[in-house]
N, C-alpha and C positions, 0 to 999 in steps of 0.2 A: 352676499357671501354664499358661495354653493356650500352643500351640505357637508361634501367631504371636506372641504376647505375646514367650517365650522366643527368637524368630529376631528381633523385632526391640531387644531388650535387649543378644541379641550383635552385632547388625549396627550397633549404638550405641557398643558396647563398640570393636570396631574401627574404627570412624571416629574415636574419639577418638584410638586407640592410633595411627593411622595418621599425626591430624594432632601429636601428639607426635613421630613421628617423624621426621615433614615439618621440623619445629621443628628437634629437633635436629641433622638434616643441615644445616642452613640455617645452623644458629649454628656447625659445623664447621666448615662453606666461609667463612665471614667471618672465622673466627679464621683459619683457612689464607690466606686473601687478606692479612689482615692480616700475617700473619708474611713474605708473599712482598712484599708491597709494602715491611714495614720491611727486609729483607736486600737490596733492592734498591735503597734509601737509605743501605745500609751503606758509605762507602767504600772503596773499595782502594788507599789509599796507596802511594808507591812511592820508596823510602825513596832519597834524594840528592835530591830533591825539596822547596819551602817546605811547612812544616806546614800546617796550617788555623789561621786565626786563629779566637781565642776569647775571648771575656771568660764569666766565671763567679764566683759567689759560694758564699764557702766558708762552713764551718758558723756562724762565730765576725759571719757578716755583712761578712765583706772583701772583696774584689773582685781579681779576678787575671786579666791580658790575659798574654797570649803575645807581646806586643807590650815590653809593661813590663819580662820576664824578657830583652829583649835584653842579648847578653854573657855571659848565664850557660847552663849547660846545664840542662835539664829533663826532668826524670822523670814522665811520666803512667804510675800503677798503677791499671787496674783491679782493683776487689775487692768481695767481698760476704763479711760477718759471717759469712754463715751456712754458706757453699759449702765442701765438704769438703776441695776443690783450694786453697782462699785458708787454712784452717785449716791445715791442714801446712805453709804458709811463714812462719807466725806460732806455730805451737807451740813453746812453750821446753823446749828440751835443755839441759839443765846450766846453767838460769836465761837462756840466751840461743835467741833465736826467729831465723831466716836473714831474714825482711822487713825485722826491727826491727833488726837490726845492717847490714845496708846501710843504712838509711834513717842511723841514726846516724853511719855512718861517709861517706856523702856528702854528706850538709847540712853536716857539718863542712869538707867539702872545698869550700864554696860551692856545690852541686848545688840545684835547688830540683825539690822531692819533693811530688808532688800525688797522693794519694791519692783514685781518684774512685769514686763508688759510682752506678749506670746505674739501678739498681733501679726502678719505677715503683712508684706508691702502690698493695698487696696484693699485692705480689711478696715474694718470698722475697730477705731483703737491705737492704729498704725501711729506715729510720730516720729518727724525728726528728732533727734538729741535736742535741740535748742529748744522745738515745741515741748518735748515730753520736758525740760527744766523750767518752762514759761507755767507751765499747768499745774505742776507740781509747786510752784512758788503761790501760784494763784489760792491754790488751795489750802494753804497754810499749812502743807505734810512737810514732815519731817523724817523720812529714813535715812538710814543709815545712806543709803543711792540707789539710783533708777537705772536697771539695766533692761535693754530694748533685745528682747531675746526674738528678734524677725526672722530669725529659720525653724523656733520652734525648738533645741535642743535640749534647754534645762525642763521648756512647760513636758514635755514628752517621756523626758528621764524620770520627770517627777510629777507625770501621773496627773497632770492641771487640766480638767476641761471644761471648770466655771473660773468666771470671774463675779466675787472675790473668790478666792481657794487659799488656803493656808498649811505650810510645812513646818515645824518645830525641829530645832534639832538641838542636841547636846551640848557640853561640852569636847565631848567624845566622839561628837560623826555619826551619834545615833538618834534616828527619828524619833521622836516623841509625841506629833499628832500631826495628824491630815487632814484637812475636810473644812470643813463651812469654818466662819467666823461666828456662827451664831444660829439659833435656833429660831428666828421668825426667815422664814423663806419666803419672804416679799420685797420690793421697791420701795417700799412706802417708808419715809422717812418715822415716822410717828410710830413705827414698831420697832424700833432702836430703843427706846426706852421701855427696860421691864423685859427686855430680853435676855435670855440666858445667853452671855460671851463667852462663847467657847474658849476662844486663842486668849482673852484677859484668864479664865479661871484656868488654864491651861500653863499660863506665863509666871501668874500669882505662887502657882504650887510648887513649881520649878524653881523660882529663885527661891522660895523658904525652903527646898528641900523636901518636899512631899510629893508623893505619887500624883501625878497626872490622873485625876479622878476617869473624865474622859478624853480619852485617848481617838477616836476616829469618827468621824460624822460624816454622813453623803453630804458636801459641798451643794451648792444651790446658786442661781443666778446664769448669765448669760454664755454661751460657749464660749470658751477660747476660739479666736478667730484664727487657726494655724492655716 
């Protein structure tokens, strides 16, 4: 191979490598614009304040407004199957999981328990309706229903960018706490016990009628995959 032959096979080789590169700084900057434009859509609720109204549809095809649930209190849990922080409040110890026995023990109390999953379609989390009812039976949860919120509208209204994350709301339409389920901000199954439950002491005060001690916590665990 002559030499010019050779300089311009490499000076080819780098223009392509170049415009590869070009590429992939470009597709960086789009997904970083993207993620700055959705956090900038994210709200920041501010909890003694009316919720955001919603209607959504849950896996089974039913329809739930925030509107409809006046009277009763509601529980919005963000969650994702997969996320290491949502598996530790659903692993059973001694046949019993800390999600799944709140959820049981305050549906029972007239609570309504919405379990919602933010996922977008190839996210980590994502489900069919029939998968997100398979997993959710697996699991021995109980909410009130599972709504697959895959464009992102309610997690974005209402401010979700961990899973787990938690909203309280009135009888009223008005928010009464945000943020973590709990004060150990780890994975690890074994810090579930001896933690302070935010959304339990948060729930407890509420149906006896007493202030919401605490009221707003930075949430912890894995992003919402919107």
């Amino acid at each position: 191979m002559s030499f010019m032959a050779a300089f311009t096979r490499r000076s080819l080789k780098f223009r392509v490598l170049a415009v590869l590169a070009g590429l992939t700084g470009a597709a960086l900057l789009l997904a970083a614009g993207a993620a700055q434009r959705r956090n900038a859509r994210l709200a920041n609720l501010t909890v003694g304040q009316h919720a955001p109204a919603f209607t959504a549809v849950d896996t089974r095809g039913q329809a739930h407004t925030l509107a409809g649930y006046a009277g009763k209190w509601v529980v919005m849990e963000w969650f994702n199957h997969d996320c290491p922080y949502t598996k530790k409040h659903y692993a059973l110890v001694n046949g019993v999981g800390n999600t799944q026995a709140m959820q049981q023990e305050y549906t029972r109390r007239g609570v309504i328990w919405l379990s919602i999953v933010s996922s977008a379609p190839g996210k980590q989390g994502f489900t069919t309706a029939a998968e997100a009812d398979r997993r959710t039976r697996e699991k021995g949860a109980a909410p009130t229903a599972v709504i697959r919120d895959t464009a992102g509208v309610l997690g974005e209204a209402y401010g979700a960018r961990n899973t787990p994350q938690y909203a309280i709301i009135d009888p009223n339409g008005v928010l009464r706490y945000s943020g973590a389920i709990d004060d150990q901000r780890t994975s690890s199954v074994k810090d579930v016990a001896g933690a302070t439950n935010y959304v339990r002491a948060a729930l407890d005060a509420a149906l006896a009628g007493r202030p919401i001690a605490v009221s707003r916590t930075q949430p912890y665990g894995c992003a919402v995959k919107y």
